[in-house]
N, C-alpha and C positions, 0 to 999 in steps of 0.2 A: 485571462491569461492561461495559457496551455502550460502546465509543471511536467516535466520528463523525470521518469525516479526509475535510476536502471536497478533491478533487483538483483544482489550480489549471490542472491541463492546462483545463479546461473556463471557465475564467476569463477575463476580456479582459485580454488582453494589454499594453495599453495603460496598467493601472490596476491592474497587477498587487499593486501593495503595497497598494493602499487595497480592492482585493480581500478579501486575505487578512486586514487589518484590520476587516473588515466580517464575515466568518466566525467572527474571533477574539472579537467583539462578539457574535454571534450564538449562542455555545457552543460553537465546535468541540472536540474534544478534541486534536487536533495536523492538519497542514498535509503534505499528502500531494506531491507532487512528483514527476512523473514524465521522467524522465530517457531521451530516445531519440536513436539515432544514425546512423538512416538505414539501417543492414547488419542489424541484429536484427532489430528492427522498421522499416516500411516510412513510417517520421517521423523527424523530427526538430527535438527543441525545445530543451532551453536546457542549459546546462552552470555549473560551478561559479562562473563571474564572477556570471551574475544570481542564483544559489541567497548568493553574499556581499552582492551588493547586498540581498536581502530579508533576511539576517539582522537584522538592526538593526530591521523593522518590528514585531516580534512575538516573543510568551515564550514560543509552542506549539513545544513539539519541530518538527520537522524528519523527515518521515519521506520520503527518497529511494530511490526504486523506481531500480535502473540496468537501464536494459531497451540494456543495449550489448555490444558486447563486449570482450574484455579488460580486465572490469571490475576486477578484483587492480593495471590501470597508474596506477588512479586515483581509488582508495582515498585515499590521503591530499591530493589534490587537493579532493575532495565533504566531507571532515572538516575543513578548515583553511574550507572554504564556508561552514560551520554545518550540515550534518547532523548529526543524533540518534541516527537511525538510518538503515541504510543495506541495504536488499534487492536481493539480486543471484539472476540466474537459473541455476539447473541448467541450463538446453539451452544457455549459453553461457562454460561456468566450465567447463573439463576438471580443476581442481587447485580444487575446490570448497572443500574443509577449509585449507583455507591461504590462500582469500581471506576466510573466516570467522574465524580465529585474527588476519588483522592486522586487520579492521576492531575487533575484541573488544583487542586489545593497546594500539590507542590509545585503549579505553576508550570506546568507541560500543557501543551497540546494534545487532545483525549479524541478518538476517533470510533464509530462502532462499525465492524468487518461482519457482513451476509455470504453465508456461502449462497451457489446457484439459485437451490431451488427453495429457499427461507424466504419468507414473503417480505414485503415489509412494511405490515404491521406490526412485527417484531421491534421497529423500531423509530415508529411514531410517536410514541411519546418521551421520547430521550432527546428525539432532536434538535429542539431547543438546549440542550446542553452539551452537544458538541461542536467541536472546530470541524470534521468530516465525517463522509461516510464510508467505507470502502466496499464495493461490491467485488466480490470474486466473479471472474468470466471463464473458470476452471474449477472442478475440483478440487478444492490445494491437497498440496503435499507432494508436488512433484512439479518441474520444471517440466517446459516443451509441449504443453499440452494444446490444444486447440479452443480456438475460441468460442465459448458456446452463444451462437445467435438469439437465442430468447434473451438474452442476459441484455439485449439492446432496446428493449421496448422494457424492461424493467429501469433501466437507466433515464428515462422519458419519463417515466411515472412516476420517481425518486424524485428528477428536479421539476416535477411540475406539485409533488407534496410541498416542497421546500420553498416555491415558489407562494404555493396558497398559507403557507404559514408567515411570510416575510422575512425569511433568513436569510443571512447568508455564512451556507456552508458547502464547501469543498466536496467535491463528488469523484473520486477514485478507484478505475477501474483496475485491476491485477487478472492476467491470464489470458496466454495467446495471441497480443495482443501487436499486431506488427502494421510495414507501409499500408498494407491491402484495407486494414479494416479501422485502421484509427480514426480515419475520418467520421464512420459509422458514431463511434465511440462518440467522440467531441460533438458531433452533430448533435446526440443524441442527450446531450447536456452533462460527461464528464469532464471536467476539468485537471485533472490531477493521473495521468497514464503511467503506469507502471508497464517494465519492458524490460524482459529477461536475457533471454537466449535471443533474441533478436539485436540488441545490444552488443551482447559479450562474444557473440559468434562471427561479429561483421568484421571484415577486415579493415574496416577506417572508421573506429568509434565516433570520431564526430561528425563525417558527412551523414555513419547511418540517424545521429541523434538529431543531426538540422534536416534530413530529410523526412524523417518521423515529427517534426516538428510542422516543415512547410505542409506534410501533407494533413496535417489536424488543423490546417487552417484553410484549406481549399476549397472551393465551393463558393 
């Protein structure tokens, strides 16, 4: 099953709740939330006070990306927020298996996030203890970016790891990622699409989210 999670980084700010009410109206399958802090990446947007104010808008999970670092200080800060689940990165966790075991303790859904070009053997041996993985198809920390093609034959090698282990976990791509090339994506064994500006930009949120939809099922 193909999950649609529009990422409210690309959202106005302004109108954030009626935003996400609007996607949640449109289909979404949960609310993507990107979490930056200036030192990881080269932004910085919002933290667990407004991720608590939007809880109360919406019954879509909560999927927060912490693209920060020292993400293990504040773990149960983003849980007590309303996060679902919670993806934190390899290039910024040195004690990866132990910021996985308490997001998973207080009974959240725990996810481990690759930028581009991090291999992943980075995170073969964790995957047995997560719910997903999430591969970046951008360099984060900015919206509207392009989607980078190598990042499609790393997605093939990810669920064909996952495959030779017997798991089963969730494969979510972030960046760039629109009608044109979703298919590529899904083909290529992610299940869980993240969709920014291609979302928040269309002028009829939900034909663009059932079209982004049919076309991850084409073929």
């Amino acid at each position: 099953m193909i999950k649609i999670a529009p990422s409210i980084l690309a959202s106005d700010f302004s109108r954030m709740g009626e935003e996400i009410k609007k996607v949640e109206r449109a289909g979404a399958d949960l609310i993507h939330i990107d979490v930056m802090d200036g030192h990881f990446v080269p932004n910085i947007t919002i933290g667990p006070p407004v991720i608590k104010s939007l809880r109360p808008v919406t019954g879509l999970n909560f999927d927060v990306h912490l693209m920060i670092e020292n993400a293990g200080e504040y773990i149960d800060s983003f849980i007590d927020a309303g996060a679902d689940l919670i993806s934190v990165h390899v290039e910024c966790n040195y004690h990866l298996n132990r910021v996985i075991q308490k997001i998973r303790q207080k009974g959240k859904k725990a996810a481990v996030a690759l930028n581009p070009a991090t291999p992943l053997s980075a995170v073969e041996w964790v995957l047995s203890d997560v719910d997903m993985v999430l591969l970046m198809s951008v360099n984060p920390g900015f919206g509207g970016q392009n989607y980078i093609e190598s990042v499609t034959e790393k997605i093939k090698d990810l669920r064909s790891m996952i495959k030779a282990k017997k798991l089963d976990i969730d494969i979510e791509v972030d960046g760039g990622i629109d009608l044109n090339n979703i298919r590529r994506v899904t083909e290529a064994g992610a299940n869980v699409i993240v969709a920014g500006t291609t979302i928040f930009n269309a002028v009829n949120t939900a034909e663009i989210i059932k079209e982004l939809r049919e076309n991850a099922h084409q073929g």
